[in-house]
C-alpha positions in Angstrom: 0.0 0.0 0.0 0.9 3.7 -0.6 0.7 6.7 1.5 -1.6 8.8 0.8 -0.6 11.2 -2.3 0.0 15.4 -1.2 2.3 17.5 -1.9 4.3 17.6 1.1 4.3 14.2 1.3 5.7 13.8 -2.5 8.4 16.8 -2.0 10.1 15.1 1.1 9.6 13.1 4.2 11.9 13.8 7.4 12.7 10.9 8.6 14.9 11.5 12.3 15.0 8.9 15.5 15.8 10.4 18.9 15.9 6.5 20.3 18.4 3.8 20.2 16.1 1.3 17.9 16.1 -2.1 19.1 15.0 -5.2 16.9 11.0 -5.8 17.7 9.5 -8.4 15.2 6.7 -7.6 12.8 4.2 -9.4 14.7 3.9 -6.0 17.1 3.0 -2.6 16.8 3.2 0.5 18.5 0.0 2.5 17.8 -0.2 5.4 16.0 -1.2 8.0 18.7 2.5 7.5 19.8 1.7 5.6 22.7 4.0 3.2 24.7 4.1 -0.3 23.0 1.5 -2.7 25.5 1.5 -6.3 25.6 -1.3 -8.6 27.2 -2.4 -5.9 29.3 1.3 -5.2 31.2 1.3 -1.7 30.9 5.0 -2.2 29.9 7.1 -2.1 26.6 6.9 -6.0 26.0 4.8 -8.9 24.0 4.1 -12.2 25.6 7.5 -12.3 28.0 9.6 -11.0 25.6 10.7 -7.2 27.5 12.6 -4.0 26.0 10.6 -1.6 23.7 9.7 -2.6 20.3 8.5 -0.6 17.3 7.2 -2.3 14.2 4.3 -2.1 11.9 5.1 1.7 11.3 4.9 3.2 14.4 7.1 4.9 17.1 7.4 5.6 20.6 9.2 8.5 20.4 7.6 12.3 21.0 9.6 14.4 20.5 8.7 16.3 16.8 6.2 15.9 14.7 5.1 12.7 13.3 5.9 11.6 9.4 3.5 9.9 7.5 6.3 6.7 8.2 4.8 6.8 11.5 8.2 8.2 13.2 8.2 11.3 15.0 11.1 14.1 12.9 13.4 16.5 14.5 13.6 18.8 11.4 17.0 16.8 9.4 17.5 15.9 6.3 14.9 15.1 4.0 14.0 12.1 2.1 12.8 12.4 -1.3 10.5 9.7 -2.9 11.6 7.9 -5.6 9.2 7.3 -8.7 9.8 4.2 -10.7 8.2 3.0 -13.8 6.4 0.2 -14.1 4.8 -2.3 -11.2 7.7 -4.8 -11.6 10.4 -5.1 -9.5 12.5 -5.3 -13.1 11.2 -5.3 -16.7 11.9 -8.7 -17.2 10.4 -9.8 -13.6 7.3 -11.1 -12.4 7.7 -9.8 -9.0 5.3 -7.0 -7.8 7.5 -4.3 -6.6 4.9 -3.3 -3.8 4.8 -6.6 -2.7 8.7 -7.5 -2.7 9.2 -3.4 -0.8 6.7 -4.0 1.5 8.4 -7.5 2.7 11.8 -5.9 2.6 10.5 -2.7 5.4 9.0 -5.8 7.6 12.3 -7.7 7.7 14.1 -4.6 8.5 12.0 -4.1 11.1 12.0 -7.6 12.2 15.9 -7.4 12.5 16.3 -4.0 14.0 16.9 -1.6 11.6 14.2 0.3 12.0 15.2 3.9 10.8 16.3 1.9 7.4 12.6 0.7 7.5 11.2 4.7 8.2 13.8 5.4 5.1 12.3 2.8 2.9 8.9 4.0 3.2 9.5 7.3 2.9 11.7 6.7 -0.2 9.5 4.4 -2.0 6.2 5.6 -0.8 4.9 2.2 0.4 3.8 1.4 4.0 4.2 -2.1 5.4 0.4 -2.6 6.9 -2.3 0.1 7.1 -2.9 1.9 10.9 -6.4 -0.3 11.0 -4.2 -3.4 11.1 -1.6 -1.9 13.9 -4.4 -1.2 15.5 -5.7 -4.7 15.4 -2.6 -6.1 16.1 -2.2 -3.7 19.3 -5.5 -4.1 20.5 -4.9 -8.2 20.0 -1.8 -8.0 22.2 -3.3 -5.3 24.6 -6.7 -8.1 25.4 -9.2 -4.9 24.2 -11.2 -7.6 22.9 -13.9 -5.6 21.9 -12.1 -3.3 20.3 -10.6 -5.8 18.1 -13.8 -7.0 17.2 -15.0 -4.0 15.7 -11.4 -3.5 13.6 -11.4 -7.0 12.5 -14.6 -6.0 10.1 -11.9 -3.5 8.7 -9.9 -5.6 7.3 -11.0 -6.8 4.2 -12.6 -10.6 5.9 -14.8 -11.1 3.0 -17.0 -14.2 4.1 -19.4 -14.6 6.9 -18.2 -17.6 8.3 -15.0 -16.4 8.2 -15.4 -13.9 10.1 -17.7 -16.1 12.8 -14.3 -18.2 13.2 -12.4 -15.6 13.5 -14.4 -13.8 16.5 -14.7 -17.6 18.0 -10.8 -16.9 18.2 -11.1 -14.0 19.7 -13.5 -14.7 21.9 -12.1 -18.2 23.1 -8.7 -16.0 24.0 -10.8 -13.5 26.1 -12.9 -16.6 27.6 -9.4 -18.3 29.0 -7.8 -15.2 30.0 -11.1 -14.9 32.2 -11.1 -18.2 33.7 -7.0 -18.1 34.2 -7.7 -14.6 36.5 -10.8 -16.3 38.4 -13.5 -14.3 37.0 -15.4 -17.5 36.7 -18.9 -15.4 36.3 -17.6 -13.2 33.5 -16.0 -16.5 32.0 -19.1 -18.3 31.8 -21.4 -14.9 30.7 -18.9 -15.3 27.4 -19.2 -18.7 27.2 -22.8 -18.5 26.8 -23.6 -15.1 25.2 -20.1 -15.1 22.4 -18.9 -18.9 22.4 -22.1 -21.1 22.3 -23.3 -18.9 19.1 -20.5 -18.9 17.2 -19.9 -22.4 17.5 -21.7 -25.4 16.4 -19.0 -28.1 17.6 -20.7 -28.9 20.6 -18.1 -31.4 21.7 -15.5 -28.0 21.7 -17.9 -26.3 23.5 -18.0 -29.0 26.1 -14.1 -29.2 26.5 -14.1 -25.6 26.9 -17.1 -25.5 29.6 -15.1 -28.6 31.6 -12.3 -26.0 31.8 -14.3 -24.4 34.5 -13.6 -27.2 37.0 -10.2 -26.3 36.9 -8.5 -26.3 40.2 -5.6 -23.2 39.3 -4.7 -21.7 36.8 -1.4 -24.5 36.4 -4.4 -27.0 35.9 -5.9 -24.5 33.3 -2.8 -24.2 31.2 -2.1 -27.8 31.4 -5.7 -29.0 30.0 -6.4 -26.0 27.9 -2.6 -26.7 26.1 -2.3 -23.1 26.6 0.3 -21.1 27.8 -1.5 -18.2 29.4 -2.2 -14.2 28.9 1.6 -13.5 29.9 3.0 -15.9 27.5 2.8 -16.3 23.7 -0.7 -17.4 23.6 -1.9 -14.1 22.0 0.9 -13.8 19.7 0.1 -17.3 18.6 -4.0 -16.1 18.0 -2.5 -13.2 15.8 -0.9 -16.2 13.6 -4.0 -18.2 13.5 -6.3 -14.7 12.9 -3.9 -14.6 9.7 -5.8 -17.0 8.1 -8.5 -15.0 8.0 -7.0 -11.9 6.9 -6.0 -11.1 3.4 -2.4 -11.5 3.3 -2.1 -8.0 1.1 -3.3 -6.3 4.1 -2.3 -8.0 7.5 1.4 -9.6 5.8 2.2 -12.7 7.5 4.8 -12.7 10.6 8.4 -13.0 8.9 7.3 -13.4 5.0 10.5 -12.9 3.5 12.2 -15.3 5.9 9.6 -18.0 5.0 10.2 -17.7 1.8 13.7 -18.6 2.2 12.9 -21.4 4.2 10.7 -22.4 0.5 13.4 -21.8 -1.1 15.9 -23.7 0.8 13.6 -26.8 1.3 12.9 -27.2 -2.4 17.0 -26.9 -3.4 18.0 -29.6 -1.1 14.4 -31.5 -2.3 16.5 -31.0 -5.6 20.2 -31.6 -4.4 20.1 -35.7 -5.5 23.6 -36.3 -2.9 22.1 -34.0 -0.5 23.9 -35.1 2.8 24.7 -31.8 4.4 23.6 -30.8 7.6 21.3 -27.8 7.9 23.3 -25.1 8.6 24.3 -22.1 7.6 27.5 -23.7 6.3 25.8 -25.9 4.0 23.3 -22.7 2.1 23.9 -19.8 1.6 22.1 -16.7 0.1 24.7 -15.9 -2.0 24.7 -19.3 -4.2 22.0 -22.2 -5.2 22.8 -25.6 -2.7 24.5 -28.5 -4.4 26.4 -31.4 -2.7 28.7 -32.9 -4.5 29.2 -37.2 -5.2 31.8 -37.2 -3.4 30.2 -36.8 -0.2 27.9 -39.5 -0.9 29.5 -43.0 1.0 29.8 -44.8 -2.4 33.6 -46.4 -1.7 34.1 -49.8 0.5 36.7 -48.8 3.7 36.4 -51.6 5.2 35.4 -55.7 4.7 34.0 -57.5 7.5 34.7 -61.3 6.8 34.5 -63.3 10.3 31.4 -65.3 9.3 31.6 -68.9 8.0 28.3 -68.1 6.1 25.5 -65.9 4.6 24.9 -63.1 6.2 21.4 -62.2 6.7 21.1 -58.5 8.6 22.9 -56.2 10.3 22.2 -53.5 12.8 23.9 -49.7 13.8 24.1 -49.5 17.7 22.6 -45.7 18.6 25.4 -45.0 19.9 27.1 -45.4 16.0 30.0 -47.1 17.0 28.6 -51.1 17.3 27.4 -53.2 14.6 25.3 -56.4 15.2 25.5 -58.6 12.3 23.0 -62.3 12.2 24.5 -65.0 9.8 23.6 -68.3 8.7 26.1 -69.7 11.0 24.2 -69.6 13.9 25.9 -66.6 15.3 25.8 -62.9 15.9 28.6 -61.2 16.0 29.2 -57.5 17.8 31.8 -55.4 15.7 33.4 -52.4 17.7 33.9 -49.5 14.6 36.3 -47.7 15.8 36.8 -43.5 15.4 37.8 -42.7 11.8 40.8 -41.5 11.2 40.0 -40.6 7.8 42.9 -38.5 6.1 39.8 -35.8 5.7 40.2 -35.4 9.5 44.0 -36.2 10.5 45.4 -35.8 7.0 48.7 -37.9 8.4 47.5 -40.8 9.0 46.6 -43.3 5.8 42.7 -44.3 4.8 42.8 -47.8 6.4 43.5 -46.5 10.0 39.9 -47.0 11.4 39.5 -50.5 13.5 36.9 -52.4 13.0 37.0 -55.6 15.8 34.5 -58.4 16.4 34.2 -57.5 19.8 32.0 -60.3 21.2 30.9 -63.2 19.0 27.5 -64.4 20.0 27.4 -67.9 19.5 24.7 -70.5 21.4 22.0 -70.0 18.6 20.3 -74.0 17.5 19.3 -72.3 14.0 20.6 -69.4 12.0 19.9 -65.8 13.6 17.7 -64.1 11.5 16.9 -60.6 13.7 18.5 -58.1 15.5 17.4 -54.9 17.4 18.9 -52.7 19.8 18.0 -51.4 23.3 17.8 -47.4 23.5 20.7 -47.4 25.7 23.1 -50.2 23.8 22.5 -52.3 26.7 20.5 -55.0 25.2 21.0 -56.7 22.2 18.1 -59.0 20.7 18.6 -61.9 18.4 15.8 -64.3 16.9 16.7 -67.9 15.9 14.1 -69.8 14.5 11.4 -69.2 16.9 13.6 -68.5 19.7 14.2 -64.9 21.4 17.5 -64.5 22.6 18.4 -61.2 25.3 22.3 -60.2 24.9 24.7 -58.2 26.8 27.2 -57.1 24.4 29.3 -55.8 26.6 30.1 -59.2 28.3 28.8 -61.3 25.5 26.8 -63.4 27.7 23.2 -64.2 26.7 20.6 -63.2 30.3 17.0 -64.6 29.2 15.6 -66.9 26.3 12.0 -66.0 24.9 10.2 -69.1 23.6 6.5 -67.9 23.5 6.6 -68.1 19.4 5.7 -70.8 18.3 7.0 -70.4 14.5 9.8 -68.1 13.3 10.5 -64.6 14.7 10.3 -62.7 11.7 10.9 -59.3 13.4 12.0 -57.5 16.6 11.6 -53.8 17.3 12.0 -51.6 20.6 9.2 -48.9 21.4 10.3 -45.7 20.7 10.7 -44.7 24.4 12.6 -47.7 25.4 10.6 -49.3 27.2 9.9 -52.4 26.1 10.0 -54.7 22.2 8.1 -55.8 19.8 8.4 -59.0 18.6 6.3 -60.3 15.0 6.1 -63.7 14.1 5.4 -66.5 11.2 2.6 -67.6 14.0 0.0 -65.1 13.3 1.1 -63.5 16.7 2.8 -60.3 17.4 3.8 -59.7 21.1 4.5 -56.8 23.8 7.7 -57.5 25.9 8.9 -55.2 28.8 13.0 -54.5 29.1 13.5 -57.7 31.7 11.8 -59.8 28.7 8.3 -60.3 30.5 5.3 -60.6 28.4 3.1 -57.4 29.0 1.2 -57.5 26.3 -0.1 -59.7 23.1 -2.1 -58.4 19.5 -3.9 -62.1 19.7 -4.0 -64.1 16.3 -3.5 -61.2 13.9 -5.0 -61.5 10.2 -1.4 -62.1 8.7 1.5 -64.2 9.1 3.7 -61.3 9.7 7.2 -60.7 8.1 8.2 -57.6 9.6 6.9 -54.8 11.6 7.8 -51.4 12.7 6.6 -48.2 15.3 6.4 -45.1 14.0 9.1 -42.8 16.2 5.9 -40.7 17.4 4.4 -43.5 19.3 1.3 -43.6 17.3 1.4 -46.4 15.1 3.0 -49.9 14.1 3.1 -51.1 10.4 3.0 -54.9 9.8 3.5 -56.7 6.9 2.6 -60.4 6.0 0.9 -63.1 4.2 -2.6 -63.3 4.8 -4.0 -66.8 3.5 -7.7 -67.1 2.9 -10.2 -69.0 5.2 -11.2 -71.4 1.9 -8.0 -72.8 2.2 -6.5 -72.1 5.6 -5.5 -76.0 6.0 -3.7 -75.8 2.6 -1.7 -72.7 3.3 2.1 -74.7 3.9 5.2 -72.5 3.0 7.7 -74.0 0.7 11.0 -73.9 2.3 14.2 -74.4 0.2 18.2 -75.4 1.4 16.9 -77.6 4.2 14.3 -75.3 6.1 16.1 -71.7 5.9 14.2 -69.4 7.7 11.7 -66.5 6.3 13.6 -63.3 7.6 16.8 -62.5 6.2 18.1 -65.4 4.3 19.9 -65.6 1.0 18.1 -68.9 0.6 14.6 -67.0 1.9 11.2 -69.5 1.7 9.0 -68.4 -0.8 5.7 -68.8 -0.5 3.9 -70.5 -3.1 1.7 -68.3 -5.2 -2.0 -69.1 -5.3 -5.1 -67.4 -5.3 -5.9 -68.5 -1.5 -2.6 -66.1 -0.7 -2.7 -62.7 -0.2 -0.1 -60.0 0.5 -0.9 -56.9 3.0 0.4 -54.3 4.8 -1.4 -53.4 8.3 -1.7 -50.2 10.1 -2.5 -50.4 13.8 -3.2 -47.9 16.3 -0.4 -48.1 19.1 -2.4 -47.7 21.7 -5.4 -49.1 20.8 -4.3 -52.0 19.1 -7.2 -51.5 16.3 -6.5 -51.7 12.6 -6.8 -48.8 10.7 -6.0 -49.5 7.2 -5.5 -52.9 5.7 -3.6 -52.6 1.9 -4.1 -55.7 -0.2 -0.8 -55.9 -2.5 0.3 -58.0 -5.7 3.7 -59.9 -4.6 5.8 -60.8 -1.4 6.6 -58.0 1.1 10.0 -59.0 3.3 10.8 -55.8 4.7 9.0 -52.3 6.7 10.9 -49.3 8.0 9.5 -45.8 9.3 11.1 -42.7 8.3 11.7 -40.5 11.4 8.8 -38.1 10.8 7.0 -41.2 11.2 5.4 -40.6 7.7 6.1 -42.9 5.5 7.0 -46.5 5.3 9.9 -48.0 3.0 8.8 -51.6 2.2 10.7 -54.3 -0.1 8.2 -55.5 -2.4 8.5 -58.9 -4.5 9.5 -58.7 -7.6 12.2 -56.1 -7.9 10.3 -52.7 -6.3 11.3 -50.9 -3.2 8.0 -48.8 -2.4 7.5 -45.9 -0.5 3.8 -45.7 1.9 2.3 -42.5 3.1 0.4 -43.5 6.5 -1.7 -40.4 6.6 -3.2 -41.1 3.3 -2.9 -44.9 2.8 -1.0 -44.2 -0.5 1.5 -45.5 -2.2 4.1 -41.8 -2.4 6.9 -43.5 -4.5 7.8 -46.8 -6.3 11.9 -47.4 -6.7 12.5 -50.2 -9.2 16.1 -51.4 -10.5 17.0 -53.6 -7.8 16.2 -57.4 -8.2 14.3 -59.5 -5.5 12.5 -62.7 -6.1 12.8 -65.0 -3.7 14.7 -63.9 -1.1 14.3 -61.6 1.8 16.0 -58.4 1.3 16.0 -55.3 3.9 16.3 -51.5 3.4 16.3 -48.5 5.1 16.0 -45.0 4.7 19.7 -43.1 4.8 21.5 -39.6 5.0 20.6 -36.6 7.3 17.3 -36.0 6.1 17.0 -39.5 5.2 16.2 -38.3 2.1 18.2 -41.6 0.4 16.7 -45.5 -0.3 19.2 -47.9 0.3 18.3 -51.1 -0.5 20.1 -54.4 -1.6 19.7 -56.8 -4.4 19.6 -60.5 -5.7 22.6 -59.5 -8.2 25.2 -58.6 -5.2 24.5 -54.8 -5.7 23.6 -52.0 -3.2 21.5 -49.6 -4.6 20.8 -46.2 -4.0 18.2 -43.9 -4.8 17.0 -39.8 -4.3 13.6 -40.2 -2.1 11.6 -37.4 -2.9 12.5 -37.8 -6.9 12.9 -41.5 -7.1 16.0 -41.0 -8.9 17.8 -44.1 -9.3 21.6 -42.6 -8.2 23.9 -45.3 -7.2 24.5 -49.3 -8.1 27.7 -50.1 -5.7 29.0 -53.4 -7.2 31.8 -55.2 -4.9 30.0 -57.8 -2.7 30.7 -61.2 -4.2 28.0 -64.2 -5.8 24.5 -63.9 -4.2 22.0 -61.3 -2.6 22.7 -58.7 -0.8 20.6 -58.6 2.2 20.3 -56.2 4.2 21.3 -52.4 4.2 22.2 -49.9 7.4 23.2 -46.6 7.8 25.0 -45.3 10.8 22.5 -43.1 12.7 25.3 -40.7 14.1 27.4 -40.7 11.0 25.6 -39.3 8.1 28.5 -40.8 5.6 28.4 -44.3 6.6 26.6 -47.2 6.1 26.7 -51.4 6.0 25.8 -53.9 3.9 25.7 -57.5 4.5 25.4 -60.7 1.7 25.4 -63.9 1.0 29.3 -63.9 -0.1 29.9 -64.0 4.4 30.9 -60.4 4.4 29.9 -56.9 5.6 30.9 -54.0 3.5 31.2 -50.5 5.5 30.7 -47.9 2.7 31.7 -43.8 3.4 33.4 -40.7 1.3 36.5 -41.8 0.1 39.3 -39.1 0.8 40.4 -36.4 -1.4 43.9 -38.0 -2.6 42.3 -41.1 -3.1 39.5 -39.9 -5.3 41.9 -40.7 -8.5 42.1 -44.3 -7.8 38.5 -44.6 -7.8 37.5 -47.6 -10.2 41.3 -49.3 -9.5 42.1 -52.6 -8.4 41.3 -52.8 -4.7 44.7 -53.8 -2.7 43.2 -56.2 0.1 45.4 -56.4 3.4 44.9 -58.4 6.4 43.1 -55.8 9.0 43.8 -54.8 12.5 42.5 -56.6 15.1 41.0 -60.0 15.7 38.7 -61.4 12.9 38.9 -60.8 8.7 38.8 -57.6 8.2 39.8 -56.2 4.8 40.0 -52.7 4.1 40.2 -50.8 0.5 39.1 -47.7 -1.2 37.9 -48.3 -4.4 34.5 -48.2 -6.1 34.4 -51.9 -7.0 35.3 -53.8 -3.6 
């Protein structure tokens, strides 16, 4: 908006400040009768705890002279003359609106500080950041005049009736908890009736606000109500939700120009295919558009793991990021200690193969092969499944301290609850069952609907994911699983069972309610699914779909988001995960000893890591402390830890690999090449 055309106004504006500004954000206003800024009724310069004066929204506090059409009171200096541009655009060839892009640019000035730069600005290019209707809205939102800001919001352009009843029901709400939180339990209830109960037809609202009564304090209020009181944020937080009612071109949302840069930033690094860059100011800047390069993506083998006498079927990151559990054919477990890189990138004397990695404990004991693996919160626990058997382990001592035999067919999965306290464990046996930290049963799903082959909690708490094979009731005596190489077990093994493929099977993934334990969403799918993981937004779910798809789940919406395809899988089961610091990569192994990689949000196929030897690679993990790093596991008995490779040896990249004997007990091969 402009200020209003005359002729002094178009000659020159003084522009003078007789304060030292400070940096108040947008979001307040000092009124334009040049009173002292008031917050929630404190008769002091602050806004919702936050204490010094602040002058926004085109207003001052200052007296002294006579008071520009900036909203900034003048002492008679130098003048500022308005500049008259052609055009609407910011330039010719632009589609910004130069009104638009000023009026964001006086509002970030003033959200920083600068505030006599602001006064300049408007003067100079004859726009105003917000009309005085809307500092006075603001102010009189901050000050609790309630009914003063009733009568200005019908000022500001709300062009819909029931708009404007949801805004007032805002309004009034605020003024009906402020009431309550000060004991005026008689004036709370005359709003409640008279303002709330006919603006509202939600009568179960109404009811949760009318319980509020009973409230024993005012601690009691805030705790029930979610709400954080009349002296906290809780009425700068109404101005943001009163935005949505208000045409933006009037009332500009609180820091526009810096959420546009967030935009901005998002959808570069939604672009950047290797992004794997934490989110910091070193990693964007505004100065340049984001790219990380490949060769910050972990795409070289460092080290080979090679103490198993067979296929290995999983592996496992400690949280800590410096243990990996890895479950082999071979009946055992083993515990390797990776030890602190001394990668040339971060001691540049010391060579690329310095890092140890050491079977620390080797967990042996097992009747059949170990299929599962899942660590306790803390690293104290480690769980391993063997056949139908739950194992407990301390891998600090090695030594196994309680054995779980309530399944009754394989253990297909094992997950711990995102607070620790307590696992999951999934089963062939239709069962999937609650376990506290001391391995007690606490809790069981019953007979589920499928024969579950893995499962996961979303990090929020709110959900597990199952997937399985649910065979119909026509046939439920004729539902046997083929096994092949002598009765190899369904959850991690090169030489996986597959099911035989008939028209009495069926393939779903399950959504439960944590808490509830009811389903929400059943999702009948065409081929074998071996594999679920959450991302940690607790969004989506990755799952390994048979033949040859990695697919990607929206739980909100019970769609399929993404499909990954390149990778083989047919018979065996193959697990991936979601990697990087956004995990914004799908890692996933392959029937044709690959590791493949791919973008999440494009689906952008951008790595095939050859190097493992003959057979599947099954199973994929990146280190959850160390965004370049992550393991692979296959049927060739080896575990591959992939990361950046270090600046001299980027040349060699695609050479020969030079294999050595490694440090420490156990096989350990280490090489930097692309190949293995």
């Amino acid at each position: 908006m402009r200020f209003p055309d005359n002729t002094d106004q178009d000659s020159a504006l003084s522009v003078s400040l007789d304060f030292e500004p400070e940096a108040g954000p947008s979001s307040v206003a000092l009124n334009n009768d040049l009173s002292a800024a008031v917050s929630n009724g404190n008769g002091h310069a602050v806004s919702n705890g936050h204490g010094g004066p602040l002058f926004s929204n085109g207003a001052s506090s200052s007296t002294n002279g006579k008071l520009t059409a900036a909203g900034y009171a003048s002492k008679g200096s130098h003048a500022i003359s308005r500049v008259s541009l052609p055009g609407t655009k910011l330039y010719e060839d632009s589609h910004v609106d130069r009104e638009e892009f000023v009026r964001l640019v006086i509002q970030s000035l003033r959200d920083v500080g600068y505030i006599e730069s602001a006064a300049t600005l408007e003067a100079e290019s004859g726009y105003t950041m917000e009309s005085p209707e809307v500092a006075e809205f603001r102010e009189c939102i901050l000050d609790g005049s309630w009914d003063s800001a009733e009568v200005t919001l019908s000022r500001l352009g709300v062009s819909d009736d029931e708009s404007l009843r949801m805004a007032r029901f805002l309004i009034s709400q605020q003024k009906y908890l402020e009431l309550l939180e000060a004991s005026n339990v008689n004036a709370a209830l005359h709003v409640l009736r008279s303002e709330l109960a006919p603006l509202n037809t939600d009568v179960d609202k109404l009811h949760s606000l009318s319980g509020l009564i009973m409230c024993s304090n005012a601690e009691d209020l805030k705790s029930r109500a979610k709400w954080d009181g009349a002296a906290g944020v809780s009425r700068r937080q109404l101005l943001a939700n009163l935005q949505r009612f208000i045409p933006s071109s009037v009332m500009i949302p609180q820091r526009r120009f810096a959420s546009l840069l967030q935009q901005a930033y998002t959808h570069q690094r939604t672009q950047c295919l290797y992004h794997n860059a934490p989110y910091d100011s070193s990693a964007f800047s505004l100065y340049t558009d984001h790219h990380c390069s490949r060769d910050s993506f972990p795409s070289l083998t460092t080290h080979i793991l090679a103490e198993h006498e067979d296929e290995v079927w999983n592996v496992q990151w400690s949280h800590c990021g410096r243990y990996l559990a890895s479950a082999s054919k071979d009946k055992t477990a083993i515990v390797w200690h990776i030890g602190v890189s001394l990668h040339p990138l971060r001691r540049p004397k010391t060579g690329p193969n310095t890092r140890d990695c050491i079977p620390e404990k080797v967990l042996r004991d097992h009747p059949y092969p170990v299929g599962c693996l899942a660590w306790s919160l803390d690293d104290s626990i480690l769980l391993t499944s063997s056949e139908h058997i739950i194992k407990m382990w301390n891998p600090k001592t090695g030594l196994c301290v309680r054995e779980l035999d309530a399944h009754t067919e394989t253990v297909t999965s094992l997950v711990w609850l995102p607070d620790g306290s307590g696992f999951l464990s999934g089963s062939m046996d239709r069962k999937i069952i609650l376990w506290d930290v001391d391995g007690k049963q606490r809790d069981t799903w019953g007979t589920t609907v499928i024969r579950v082959t893995d499962l996961a909690v979303t990090p929020d708490f709110s959900r597990l994911v199952a997937v399985g094979i649910h065979h119909l009731p026509s046939s439920a005596n004729n539902s046997a699983v083929t096994l092949q190489d002598g009765g190899t077990p369904p959850t991690g093994a090169a030489t996986q069972a597959s099911t035989e493929r008939r028209r009495d099977v069926e393939n779903r993934l399950i959504i439960y309610d944590l808490a509830t334990k009811q389903q929400e969403v059943s999702i009948r799918l065409e081929g074998e699914l071996t594999s679920v993981k959450i991302s940690q937004d607790s969004r989506y779910a990755l799952v390994n779909h048979a033949p040859d798809e990695v697919q990607l789940w929206d739980l909100d919406s019970a769609r399929m988001a993404r499909r990954f395809t390149g990778q083989r899988q047919g018979k065996h089961v193959i697990r991936s995960c979601f990697g990087g610091v956004d995990g914004n990569f799908i890692v996933s192994g392959s029937e044709d000893g690959n590791v493949y990689v791919w973008h999440r949000d494009t689906g952008a196929l951008l790595e095939a890591l050859p190097g493992h030897g003959e057979g599947s690679v099954n199973s994929a993990a990146w280190n959850p402390k160390d965004e370049r790093m992550f393991a692979s596991c296959s049927d060739d008995c080896t575990i591959r830890i992939w990361e950046i490779p270090p600046p001299e040896m980027m040349e060699a990249v695609g050479s020969p690999m030079a294999e050595q004997n490694g440090k420490g007990k156990g096989r350990s091969r280490d090489g930097w090449d692309g190949t293995g």
